[in-house]
N, CA, C and O atoms as a GROMACS GRO file, in nm:
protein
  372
    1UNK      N    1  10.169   8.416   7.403
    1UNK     CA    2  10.261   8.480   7.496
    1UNK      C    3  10.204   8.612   7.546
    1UNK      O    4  10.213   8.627   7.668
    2UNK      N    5  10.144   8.714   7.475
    2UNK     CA    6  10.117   8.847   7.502
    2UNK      C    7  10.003   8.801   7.588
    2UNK      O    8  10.007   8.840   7.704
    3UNK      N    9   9.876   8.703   7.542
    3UNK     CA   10   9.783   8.630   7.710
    3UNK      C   11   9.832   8.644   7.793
    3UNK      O   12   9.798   8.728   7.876
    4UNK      N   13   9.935   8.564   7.805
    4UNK     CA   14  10.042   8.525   7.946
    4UNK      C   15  10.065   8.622   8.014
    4UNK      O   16  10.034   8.626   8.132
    5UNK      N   17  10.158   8.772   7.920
    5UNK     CA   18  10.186   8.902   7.987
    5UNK      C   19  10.053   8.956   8.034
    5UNK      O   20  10.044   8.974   8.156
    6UNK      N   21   9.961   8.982   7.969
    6UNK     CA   22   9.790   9.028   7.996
    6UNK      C   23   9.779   8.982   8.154
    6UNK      O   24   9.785   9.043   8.262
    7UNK      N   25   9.764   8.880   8.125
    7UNK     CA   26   9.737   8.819   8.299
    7UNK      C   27   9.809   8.872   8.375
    7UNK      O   28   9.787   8.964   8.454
    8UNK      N   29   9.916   8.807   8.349
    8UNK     CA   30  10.026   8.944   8.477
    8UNK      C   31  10.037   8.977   8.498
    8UNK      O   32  10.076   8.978   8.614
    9UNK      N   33  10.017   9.105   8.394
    9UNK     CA   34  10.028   9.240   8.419
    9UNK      C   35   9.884   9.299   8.513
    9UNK      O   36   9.881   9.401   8.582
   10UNK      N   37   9.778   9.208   8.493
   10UNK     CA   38   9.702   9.256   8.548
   10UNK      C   39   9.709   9.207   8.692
   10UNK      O   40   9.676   9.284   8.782
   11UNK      N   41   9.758   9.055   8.724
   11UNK     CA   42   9.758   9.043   8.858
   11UNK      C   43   9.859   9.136   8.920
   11UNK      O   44   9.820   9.182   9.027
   12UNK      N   45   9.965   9.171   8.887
   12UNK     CA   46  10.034   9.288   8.958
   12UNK      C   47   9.994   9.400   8.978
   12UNK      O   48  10.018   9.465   9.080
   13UNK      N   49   9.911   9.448   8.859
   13UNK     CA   50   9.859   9.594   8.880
   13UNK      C   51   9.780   9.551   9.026
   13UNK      O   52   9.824   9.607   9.126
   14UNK      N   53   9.666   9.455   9.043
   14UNK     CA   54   9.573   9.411   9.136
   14UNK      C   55   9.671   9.438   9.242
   14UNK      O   56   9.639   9.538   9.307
   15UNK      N   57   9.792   9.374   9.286
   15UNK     CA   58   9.836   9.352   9.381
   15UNK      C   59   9.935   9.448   9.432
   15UNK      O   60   9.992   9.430   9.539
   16UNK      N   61   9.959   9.564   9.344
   16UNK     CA   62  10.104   9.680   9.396
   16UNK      C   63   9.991   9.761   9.369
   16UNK      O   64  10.026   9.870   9.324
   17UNK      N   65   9.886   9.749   9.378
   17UNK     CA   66   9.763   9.883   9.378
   17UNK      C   67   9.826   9.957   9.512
   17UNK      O   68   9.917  10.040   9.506
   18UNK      N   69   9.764   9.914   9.629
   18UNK     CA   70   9.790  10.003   9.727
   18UNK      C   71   9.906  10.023   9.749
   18UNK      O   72   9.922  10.143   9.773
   19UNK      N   73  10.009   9.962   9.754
   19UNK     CA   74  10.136   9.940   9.833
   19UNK      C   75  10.192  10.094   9.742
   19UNK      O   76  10.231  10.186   9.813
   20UNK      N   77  10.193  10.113   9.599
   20UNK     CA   78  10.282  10.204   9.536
   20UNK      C   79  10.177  10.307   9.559
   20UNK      O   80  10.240  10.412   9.568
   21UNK      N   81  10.038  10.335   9.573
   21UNK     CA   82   9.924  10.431   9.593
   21UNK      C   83   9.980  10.487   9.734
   21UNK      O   84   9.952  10.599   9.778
   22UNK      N   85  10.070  10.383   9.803
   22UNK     CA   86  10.042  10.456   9.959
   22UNK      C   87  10.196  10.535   9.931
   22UNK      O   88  10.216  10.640   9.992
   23UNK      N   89  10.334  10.467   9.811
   23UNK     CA   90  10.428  10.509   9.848
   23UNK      C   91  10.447  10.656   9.770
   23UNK      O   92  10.526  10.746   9.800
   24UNK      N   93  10.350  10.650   9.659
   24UNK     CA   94  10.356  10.792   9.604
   24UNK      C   95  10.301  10.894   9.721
   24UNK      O   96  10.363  10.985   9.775
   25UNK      N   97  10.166  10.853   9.743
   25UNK     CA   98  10.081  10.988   9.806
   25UNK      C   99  10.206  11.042   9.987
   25UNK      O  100  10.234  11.150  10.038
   26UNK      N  101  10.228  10.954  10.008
   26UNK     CA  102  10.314  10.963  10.133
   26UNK      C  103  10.476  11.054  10.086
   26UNK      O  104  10.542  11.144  10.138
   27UNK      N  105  10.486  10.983   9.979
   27UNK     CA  106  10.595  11.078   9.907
   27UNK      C  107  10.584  11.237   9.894
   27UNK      O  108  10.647  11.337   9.928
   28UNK      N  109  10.487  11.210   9.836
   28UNK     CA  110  10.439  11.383   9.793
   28UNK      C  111  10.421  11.479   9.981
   28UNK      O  112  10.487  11.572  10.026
   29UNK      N  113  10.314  11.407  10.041
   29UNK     CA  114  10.288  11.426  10.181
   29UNK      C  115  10.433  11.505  10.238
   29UNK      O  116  10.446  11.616  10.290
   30UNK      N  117  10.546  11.386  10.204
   30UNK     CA  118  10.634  11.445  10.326
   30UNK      C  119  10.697  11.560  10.260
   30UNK      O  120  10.705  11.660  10.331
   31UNK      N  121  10.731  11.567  10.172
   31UNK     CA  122  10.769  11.697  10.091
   31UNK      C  123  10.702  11.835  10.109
   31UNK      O  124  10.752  11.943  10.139
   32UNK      N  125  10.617  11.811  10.090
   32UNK     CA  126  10.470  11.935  10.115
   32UNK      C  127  10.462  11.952  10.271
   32UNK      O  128  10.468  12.064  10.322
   33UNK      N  129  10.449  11.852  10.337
   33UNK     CA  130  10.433  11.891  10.532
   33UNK      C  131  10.612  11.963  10.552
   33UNK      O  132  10.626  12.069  10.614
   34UNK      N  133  10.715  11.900  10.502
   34UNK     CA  134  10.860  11.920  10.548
   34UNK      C  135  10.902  12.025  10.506
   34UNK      O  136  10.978  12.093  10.576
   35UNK      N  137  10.865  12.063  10.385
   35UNK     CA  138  10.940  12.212  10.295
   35UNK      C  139  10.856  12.288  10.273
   35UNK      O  140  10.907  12.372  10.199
   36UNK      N  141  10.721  12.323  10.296
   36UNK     CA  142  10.625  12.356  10.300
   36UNK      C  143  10.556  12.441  10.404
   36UNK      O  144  10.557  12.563  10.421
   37UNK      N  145  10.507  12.359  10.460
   37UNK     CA  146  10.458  12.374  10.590
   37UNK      C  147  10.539  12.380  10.708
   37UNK      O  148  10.497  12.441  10.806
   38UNK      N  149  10.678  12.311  10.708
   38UNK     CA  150  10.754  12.311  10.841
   38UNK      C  151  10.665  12.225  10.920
   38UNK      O  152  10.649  12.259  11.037
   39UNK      N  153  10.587  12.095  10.869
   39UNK     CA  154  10.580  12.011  10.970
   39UNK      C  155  10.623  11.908  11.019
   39UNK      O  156  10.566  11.802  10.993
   40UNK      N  157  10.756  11.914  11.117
   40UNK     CA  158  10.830  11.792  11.110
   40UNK      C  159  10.850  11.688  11.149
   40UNK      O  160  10.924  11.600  11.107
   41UNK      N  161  10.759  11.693  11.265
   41UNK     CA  162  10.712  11.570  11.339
   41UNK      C  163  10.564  11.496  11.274
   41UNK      O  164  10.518  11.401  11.336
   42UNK      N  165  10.511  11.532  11.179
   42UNK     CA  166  10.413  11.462  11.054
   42UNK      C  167  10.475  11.411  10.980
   42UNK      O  168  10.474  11.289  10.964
   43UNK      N  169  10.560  11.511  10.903
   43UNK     CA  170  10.671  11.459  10.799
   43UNK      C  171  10.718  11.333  10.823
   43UNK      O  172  10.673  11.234  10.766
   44UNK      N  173  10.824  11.329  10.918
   44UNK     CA  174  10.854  11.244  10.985
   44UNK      C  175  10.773  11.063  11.017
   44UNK      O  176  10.826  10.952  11.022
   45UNK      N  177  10.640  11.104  11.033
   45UNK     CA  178  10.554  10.959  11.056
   45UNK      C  179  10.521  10.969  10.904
   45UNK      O  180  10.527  10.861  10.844
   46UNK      N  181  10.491  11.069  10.837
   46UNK     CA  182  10.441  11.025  10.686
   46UNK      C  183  10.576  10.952  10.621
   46UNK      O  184  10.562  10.878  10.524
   47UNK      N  185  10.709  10.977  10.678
   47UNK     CA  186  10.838  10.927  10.600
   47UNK      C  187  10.779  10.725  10.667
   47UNK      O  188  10.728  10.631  10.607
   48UNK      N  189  10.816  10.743  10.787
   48UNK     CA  190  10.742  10.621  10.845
   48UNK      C  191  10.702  10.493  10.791
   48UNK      O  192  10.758  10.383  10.794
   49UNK      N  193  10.575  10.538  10.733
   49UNK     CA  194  10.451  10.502  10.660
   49UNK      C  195  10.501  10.524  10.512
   49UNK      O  196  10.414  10.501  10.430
   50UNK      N  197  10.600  10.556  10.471
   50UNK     CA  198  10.663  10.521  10.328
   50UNK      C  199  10.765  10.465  10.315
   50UNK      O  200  10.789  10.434  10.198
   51UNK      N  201  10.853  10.432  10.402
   51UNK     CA  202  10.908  10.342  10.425
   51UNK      C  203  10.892  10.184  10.491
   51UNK      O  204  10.968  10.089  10.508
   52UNK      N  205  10.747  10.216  10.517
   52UNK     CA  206  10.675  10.085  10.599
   52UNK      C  207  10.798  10.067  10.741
   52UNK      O  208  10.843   9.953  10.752
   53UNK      N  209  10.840  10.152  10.825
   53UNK     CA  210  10.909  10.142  10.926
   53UNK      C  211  10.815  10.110  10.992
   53UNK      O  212  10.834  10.005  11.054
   54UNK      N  213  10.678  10.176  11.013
   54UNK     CA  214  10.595  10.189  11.102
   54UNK      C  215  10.570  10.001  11.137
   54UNK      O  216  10.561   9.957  11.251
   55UNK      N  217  10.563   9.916  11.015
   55UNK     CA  218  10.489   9.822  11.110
   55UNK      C  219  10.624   9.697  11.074
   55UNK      O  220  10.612   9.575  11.078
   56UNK      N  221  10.773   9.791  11.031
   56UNK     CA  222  10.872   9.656  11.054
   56UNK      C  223  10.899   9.632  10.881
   56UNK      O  224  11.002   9.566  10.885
   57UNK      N  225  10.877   9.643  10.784
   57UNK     CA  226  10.887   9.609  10.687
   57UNK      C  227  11.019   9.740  10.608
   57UNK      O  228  11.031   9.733  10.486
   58UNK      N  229  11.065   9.798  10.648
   58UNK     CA  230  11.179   9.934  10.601
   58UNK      C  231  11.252   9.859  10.538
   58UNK      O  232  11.285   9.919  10.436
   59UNK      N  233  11.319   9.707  10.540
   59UNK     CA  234  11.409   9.628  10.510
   59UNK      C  235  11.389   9.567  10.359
   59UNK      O  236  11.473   9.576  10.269
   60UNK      N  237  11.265   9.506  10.349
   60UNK     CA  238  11.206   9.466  10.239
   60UNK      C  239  11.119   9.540  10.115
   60UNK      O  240  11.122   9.528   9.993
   61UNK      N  241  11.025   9.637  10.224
   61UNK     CA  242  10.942   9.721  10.120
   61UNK      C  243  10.984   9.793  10.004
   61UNK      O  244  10.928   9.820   9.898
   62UNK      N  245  11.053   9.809  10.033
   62UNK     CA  246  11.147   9.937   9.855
   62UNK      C  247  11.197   9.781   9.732
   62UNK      O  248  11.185   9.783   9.610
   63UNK      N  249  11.227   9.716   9.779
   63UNK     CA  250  11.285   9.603   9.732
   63UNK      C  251  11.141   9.540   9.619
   63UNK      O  252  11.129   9.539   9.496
   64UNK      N  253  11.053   9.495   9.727
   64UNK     CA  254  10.921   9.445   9.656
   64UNK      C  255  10.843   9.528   9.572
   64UNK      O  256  10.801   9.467   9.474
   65UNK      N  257  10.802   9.676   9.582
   65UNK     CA  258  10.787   9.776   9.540
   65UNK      C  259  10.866   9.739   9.377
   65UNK      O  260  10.819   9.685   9.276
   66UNK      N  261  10.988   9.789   9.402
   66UNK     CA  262  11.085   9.788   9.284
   66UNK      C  263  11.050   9.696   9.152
   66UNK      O  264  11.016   9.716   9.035
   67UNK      N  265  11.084   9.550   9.263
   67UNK     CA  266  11.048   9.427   9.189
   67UNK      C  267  10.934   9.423   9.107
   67UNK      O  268  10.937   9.380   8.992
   68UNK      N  269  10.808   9.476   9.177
   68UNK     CA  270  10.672   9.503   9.110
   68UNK      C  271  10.674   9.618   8.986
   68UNK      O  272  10.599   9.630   8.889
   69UNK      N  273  10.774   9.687   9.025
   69UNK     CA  274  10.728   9.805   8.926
   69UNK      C  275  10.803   9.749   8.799
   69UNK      O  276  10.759   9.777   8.688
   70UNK      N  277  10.908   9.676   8.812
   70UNK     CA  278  11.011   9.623   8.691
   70UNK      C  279  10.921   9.561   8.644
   70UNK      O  280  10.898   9.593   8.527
   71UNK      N  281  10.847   9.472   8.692
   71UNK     CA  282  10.757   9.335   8.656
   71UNK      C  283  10.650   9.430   8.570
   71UNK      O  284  10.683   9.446   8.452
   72UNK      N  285  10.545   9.487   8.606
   72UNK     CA  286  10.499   9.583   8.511
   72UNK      C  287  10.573   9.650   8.411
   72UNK      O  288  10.534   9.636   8.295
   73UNK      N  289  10.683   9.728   8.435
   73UNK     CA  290  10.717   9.768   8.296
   73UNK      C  291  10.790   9.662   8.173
   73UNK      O  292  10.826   9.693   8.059
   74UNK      N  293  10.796   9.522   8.247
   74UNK     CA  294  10.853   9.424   8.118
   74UNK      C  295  10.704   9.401   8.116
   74UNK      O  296  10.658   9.491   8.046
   75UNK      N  297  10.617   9.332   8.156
   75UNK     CA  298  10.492   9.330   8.090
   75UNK      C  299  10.417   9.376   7.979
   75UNK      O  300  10.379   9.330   7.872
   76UNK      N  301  10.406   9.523   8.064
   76UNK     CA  302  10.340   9.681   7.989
   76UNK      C  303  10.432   9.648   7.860
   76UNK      O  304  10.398   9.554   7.789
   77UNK      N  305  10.522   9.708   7.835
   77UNK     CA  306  10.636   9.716   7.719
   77UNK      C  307  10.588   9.602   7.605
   77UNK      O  308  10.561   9.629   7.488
   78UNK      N  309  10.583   9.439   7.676
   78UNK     CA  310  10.570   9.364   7.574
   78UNK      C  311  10.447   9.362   7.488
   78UNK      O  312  10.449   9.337   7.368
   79UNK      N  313  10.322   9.392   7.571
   79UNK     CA  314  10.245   9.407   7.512
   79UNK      C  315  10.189   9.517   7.426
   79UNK      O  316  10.073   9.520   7.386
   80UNK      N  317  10.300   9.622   7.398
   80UNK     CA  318  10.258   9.730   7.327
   80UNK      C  319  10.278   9.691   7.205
   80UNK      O  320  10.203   9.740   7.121
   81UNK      N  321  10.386   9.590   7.157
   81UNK     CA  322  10.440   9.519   7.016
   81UNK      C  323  10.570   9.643   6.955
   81UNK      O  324  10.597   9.638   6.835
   82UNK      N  325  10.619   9.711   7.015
   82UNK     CA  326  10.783   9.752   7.046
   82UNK      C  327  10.827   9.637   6.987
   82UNK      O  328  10.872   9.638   6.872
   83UNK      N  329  10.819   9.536   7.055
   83UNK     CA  330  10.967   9.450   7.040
   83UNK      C  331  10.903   9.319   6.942
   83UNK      O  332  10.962   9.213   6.921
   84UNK      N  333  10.796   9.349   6.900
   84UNK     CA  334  10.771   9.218   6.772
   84UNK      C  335  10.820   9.256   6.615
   84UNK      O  336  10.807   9.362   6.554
   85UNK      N  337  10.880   9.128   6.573
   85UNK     CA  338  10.921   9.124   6.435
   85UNK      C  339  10.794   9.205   6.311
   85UNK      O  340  10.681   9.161   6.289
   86UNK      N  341  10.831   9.279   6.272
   86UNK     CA  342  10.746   9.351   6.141
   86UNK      C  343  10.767   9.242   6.006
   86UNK      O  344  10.857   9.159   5.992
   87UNK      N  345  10.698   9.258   5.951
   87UNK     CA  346  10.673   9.183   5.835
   87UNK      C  347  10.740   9.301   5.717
   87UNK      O  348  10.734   9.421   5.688
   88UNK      N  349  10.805   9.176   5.676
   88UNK     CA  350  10.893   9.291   5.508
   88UNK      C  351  10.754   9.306   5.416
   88UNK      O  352  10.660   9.238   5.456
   89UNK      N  353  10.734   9.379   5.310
   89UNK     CA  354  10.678   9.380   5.213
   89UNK      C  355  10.661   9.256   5.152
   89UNK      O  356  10.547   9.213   5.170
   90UNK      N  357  10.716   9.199   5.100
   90UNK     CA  358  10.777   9.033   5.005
   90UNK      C  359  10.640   8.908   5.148
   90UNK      O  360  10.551   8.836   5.104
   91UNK      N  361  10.663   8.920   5.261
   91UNK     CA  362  10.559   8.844   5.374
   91UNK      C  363  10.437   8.910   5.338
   91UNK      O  364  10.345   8.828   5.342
   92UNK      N  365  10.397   9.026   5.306
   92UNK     CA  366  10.290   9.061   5.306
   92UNK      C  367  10.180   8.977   5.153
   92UNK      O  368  10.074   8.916   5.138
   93UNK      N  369  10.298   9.033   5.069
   93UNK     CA  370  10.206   8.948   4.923
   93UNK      C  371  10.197   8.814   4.907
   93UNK      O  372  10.136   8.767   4.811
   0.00000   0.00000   0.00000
């Protein structure tokens, strides 16, 4: 079972690489150009481009994002062994 999560976890990491790389750095971006700098027509296209408005996707993107990041943290989690049965003393001898 923990194989199974391994794989997964790694094809997701592979595949929400950019998508969450673009929604952090764009995050930070509009904060820093908007309260910062007072740039609000940047701000503004960097909000854009983190919301994926820019090419039509505002509807779905936070959704898939989400989905991916849940999917990694049940992965991540299982394979740390958190949630596996310990052996009593009495199993060990």
């Amino acid at each position: 079972m923990i194989r199974f999560f391994r794989k997964y976890h790694r094809w997701l990491a592979v595949a929400l690489c950019l998508p969450l790389i673009s929604t952090v750095l764009t995050g930070m971006g509009f904060t820093i150009f908007d309260e910062w700098f007072h740039q609000e027509r940047f701000a503004h296209f960097l909000l854009e481009i983190h919301t994926m408005k820019i090419i039509g996707l505002d509807e779905i993107f936070p959704v898939l994002n989400g989905l991916g990041l849940v999917g990694l943290l049940i992965t991540g989690l299982s394979m740390t062994g958190l949630f596996r049965k310990r052996r009593s003393l009495n199993e060990i001898r």
